[in-house]
LUMBARO-667236 format. One line per 5 residues: number of its first residue (from 1); their letters; for each residue x, y, z of C-alpha. Coordinates in steps of 0.001 Angstrom, whole numbers, plus 500000, padded with zeros to 6 digits. Layout:
# residues N
NUM) a) X/Y/Z  ...
END
This chain:
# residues 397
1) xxxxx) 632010/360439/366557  633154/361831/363315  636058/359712/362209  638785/358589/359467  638330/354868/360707
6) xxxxx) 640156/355331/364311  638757/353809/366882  638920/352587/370184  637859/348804/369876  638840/345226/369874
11) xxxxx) 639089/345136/366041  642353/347352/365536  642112/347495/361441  642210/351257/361073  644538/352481/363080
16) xxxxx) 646877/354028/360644  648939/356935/361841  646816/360089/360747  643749/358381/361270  641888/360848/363054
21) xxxxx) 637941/361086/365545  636247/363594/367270  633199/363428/369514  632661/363082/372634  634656/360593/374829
26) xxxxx) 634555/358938/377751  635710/361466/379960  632995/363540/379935  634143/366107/377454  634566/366729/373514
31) xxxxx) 637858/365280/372243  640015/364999/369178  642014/362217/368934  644754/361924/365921  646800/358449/365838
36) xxxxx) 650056/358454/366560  650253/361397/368171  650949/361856/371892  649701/365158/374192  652260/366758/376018
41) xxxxx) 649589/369408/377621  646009/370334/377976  644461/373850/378846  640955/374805/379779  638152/373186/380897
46) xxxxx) 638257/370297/382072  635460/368406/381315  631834/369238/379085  628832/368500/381042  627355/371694/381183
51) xxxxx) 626401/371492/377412  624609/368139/378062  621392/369930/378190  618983/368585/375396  619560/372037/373197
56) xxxxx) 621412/371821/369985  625320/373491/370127  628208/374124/368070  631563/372079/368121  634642/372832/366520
61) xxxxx) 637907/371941/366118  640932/373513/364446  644292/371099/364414  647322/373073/363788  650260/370429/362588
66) xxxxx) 652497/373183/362078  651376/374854/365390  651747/371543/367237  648201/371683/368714  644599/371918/368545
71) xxxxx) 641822/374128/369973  638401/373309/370870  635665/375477/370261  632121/375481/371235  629562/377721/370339
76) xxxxx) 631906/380130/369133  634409/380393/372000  637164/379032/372456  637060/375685/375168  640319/373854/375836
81) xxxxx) 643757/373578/374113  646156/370429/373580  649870/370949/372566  651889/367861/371718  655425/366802/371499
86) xxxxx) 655109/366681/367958  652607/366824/365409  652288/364902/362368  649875/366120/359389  646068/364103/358763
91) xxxxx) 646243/361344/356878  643995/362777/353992  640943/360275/353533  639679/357788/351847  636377/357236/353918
96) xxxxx) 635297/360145/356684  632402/358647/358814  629887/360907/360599  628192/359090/363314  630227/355454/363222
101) xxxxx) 633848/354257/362465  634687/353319/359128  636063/350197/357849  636765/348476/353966  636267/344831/354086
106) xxxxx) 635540/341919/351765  631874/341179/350584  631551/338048/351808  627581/337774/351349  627398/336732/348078
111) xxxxx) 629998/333775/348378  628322/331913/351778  625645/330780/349136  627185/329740/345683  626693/327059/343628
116) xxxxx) 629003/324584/342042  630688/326057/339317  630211/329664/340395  633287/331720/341651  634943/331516/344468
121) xxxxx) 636521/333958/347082  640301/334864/346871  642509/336538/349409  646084/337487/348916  647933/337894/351985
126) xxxxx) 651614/339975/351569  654267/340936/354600  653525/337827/356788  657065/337003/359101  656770/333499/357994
131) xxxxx) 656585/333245/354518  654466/330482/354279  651543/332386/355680  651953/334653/352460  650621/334574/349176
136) xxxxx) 646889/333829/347332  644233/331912/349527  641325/330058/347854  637910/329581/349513  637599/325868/351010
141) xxxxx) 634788/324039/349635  633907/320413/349532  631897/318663/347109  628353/320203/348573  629281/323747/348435
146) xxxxx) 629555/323529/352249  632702/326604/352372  631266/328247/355574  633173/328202/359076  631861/330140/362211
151) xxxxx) 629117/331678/359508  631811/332943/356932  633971/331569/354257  637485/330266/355054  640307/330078/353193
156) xxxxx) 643507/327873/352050  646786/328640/350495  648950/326192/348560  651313/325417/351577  648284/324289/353910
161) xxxxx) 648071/327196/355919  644499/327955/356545  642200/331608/357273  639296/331988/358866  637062/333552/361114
166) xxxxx) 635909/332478/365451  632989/334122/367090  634281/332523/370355  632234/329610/370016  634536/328267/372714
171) xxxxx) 635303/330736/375017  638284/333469/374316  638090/336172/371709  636311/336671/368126  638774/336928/365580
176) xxxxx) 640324/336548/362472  643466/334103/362752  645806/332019/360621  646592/328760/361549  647902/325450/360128
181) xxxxx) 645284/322938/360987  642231/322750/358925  639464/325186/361200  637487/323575/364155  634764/325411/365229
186) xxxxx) 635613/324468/369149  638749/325317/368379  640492/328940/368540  643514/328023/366517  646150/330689/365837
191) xxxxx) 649765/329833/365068  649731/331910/362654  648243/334946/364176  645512/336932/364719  643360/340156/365155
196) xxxxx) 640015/340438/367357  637001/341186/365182  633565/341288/366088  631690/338469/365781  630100/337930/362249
201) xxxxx) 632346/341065/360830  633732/340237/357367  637777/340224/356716  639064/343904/356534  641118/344950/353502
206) xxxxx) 643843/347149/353447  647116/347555/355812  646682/346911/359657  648391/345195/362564  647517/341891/363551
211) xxxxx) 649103/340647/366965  652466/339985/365345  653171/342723/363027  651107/344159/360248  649578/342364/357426
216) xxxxx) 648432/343285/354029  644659/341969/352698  643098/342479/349267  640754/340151/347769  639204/338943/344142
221) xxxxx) 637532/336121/342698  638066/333281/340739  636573/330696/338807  636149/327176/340463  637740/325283/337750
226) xxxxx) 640797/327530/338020  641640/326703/341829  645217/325428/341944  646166/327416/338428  648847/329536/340281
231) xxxxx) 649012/331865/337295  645232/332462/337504  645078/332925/341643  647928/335456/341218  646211/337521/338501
236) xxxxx) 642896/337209/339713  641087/340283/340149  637448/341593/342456  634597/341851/340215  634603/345698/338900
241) xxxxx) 634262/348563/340586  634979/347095/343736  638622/346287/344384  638202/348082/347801  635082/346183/348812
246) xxxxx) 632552/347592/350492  631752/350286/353464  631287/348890/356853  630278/351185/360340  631026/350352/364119
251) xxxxx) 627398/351470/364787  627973/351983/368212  629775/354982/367546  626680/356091/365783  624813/359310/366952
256) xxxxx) 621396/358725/368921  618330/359827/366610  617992/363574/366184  621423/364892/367698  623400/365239/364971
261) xxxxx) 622288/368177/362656  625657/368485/360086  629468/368237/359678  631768/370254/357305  635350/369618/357015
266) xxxxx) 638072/372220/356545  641582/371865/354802  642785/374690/356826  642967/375578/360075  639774/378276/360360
271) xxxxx) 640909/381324/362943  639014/381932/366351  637137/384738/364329  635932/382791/361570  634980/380064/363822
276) xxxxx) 632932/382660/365950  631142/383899/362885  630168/380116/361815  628703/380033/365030  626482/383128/364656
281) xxxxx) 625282/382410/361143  624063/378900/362326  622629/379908/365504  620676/382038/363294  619262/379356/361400
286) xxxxx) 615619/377307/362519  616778/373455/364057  613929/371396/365112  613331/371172/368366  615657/369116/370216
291) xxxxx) 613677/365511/371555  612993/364448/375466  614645/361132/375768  611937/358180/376380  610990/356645/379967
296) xxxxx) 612859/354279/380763  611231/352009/384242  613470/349093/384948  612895/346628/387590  615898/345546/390081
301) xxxxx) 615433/341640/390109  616770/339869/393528  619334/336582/392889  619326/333804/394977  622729/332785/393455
306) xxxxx) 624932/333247/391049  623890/333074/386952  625981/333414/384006  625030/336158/381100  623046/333673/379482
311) xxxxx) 621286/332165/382119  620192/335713/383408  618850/336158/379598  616664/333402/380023  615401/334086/383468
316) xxxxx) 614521/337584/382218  612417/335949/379926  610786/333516/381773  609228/337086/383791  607929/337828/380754
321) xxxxx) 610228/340543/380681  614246/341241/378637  617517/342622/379882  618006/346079/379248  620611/347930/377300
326) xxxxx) 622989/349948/378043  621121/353305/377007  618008/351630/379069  620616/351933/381722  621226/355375/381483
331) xxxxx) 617762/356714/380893  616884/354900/383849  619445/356415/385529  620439/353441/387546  623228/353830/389696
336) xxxxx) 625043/351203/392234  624041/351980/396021  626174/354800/397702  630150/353393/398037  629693/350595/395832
341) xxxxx) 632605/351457/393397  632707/348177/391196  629103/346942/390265  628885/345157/386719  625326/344590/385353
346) xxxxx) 624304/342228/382303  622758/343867/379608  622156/342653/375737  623354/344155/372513  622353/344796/369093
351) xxxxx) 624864/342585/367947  624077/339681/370028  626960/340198/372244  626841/339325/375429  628188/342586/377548
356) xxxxx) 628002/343758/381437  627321/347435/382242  629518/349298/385049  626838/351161/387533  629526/352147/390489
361) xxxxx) 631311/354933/390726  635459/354835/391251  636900/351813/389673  635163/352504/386133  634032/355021/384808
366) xxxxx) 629929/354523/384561  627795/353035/381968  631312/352038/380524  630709/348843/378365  633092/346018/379478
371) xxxxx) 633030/344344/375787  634070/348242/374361  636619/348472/377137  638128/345316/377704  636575/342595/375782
376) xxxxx) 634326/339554/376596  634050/339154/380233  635151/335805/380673  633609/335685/384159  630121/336508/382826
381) xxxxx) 630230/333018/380981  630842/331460/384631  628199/331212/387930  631349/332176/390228  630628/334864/392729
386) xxxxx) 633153/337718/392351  632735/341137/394737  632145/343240/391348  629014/340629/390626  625839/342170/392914
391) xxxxx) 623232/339819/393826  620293/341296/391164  620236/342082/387676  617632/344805/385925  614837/343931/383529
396) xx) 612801/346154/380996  609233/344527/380778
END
């Protein structure tokens, strides 16, 4: 996708009204998707497929605010129209990602490893419902330096109310979370709220919603000796240059190698005649030649009971063999027997994640990821048999 920071995942810290992405979606079709908006109609064709065909093409699209709608284009000609109810401008910009989502959070890198005496993390927290979950926190440390929970730095403020980050060491969802009790790692604690992140992502900056409302997060750093000098944690500034942290990208978002040629962005809304002509001078131009996807030979592995995600890991490695991914999935082009309409697979993830792979056809929509769709799935960390659990897994060797 090409995107503003919008996105359709567990971490929810970009979606601002005006946020804006457009790629292809999950319906089988190119889409434009602007927050806060909602579609009253759609016109045209109904899904994309055809184009799926390994040769390059054009995609546009022109959003009309004042027009209430938007028209998709590709290779010069117009493809589908969506009107809404009501149409609210773009948000203009600070980031536009092609190929990823965009995110500003806190560099947290350089502060899992410092000395004594060296600086230490601040976060200032502002429009909390309980007050006392407001205001500057300092990073934790104890007399070795040892400020790391869950892998990241956690933080206190001066009325005991602790942040910090779980990777679901204990079951439930990642997350960033406030809470009054000092962080146990077996422990997701969150009295004072909480938004799902990714495991190992760093503390996003800026204005989002958390589960009870939104939340305000900027950061800076401070000198050790200076912890508990109010004055100092309230003026306390990031180093320079880089009060809005640093650039982070969902990846999975991310174009495969070799598909995406270019974007260019408009700040007007180009006519049908000017988008045909874009179209023409491109096609004109030399692309390289578009590249076969790899073989992909998988072998269906027969289960003489049920395993959990981890345990099928494991057994796929003791065949001298690994669990595929999700795209292994699809270049293999496996497929749950004829019916079957609810057939989750395991796979593994960049990111360590463990995630299950829909293969039927009718309850899901297939290859859907169940972490991207709805989370961890709790029953993958369990050997109970469910009827959406077949009796074999797939292995790349």
């Amino acid at each position: 996708i090409a995107s503003t920071g919008y996105h359709y995942t567990p971490d929810n810290t970009n979606g601002r009204p005006g946020n804006m992405w457009f790629g292809w979606c999950e319906r089988k079709k190119f889409d434009f998707n602007l927050h806060g908006q909602v579609k009253e109609l759609e016109t045209g064709a109904d899904d994309d497929l055809e184009f799926l065909d390994s040769q390059w093409h054009h995609v546009a699209v022109v959003y009309n605010a004042a027009e209430k709608q938007h028209i998709l284009y590709v290779d010069g000609t117009s493809r589908r129209t969506v009107s809404y109810c009501s149409a609210r401008s773009l948000r203009i910009p600070g980031i536009v990602a092609a190929g990823g989502s965009p995110s500003l959070r806190i560099p947290m890198a350089p502060y899992k490893t410092r000395s004594a005496g060296d600086k230490l993390l601040v976060v200032k927290v502002e429009g909390h419902q309980n007050d006392e979950y407001n205001g500057v926190y300092t990073q934790v440390e104890d007399a070795t330096c040892d400020s790391l929970h869950c892998d990241m730095p956690f933080f206190k403020n001066d009325k005991d109310k602790y942040l910090k980050k779980y990777n679901s060491e204990a079951g439930g969802g990642a997350d960033w979370s406030f809470d009054d009790r000092h962080p146990d790692v077996d422990k997701d604690w969150c009295r004072g709220g909480w938004y799902l992140a990714t495991r190992g992502a760093e503390l996003a900056l800026g204005t989002f919603r958390w589960d009870q409302g939104e939340r305000t997060i900027s950061w800076a750093e401070l000198e050790a000796e200076k912890v508990g000098d109010v004055d100092a944690e309230k003026s306390a500034d990031p180093p320079d240059g880089l009060e809005h942290g640093h650039v982070c990208f969902d990846a999975k978002y991310d174009f495969p190698e070799g598909q995406l040629l270019g974007v260019s962005l408009y700040s007007r809304c180009l006519t049908a005649d000017e988008v045909a002509q874009m179209y023409a001078k491109e096609a004109k131009e030399d692309r390289p030649a578009p590249q076969a996807p790899p073989d992909v030979v998988l072998e269906k592995v027969t289960l003489d009971k049920v395993l959990t995600w981890s345990e099928l890991v494991e057994k796929a490695e003791g065949l001298g063999a690994q669990m595929p991914t999700k795209t292994d999935l699809v270049l293999g082009k496996v497929e749950a027997d004829e019916g079957v309409k609810d057939c989750w697979v395991p796979v593994i993830r960049q990111d360590g994640i463990d995630d299950w792979v829909q293969i039927g056809k009718g309850h899901h929509p297939i290859y859907i990821s169940h972490y991207d769709a709805y989370y961890v799935a709790g029953w993958g960390r369990e050997d109970k048999m469910g009827e959406w659990r077949p009796p074999f897994f797939y292995v790349k060797r």
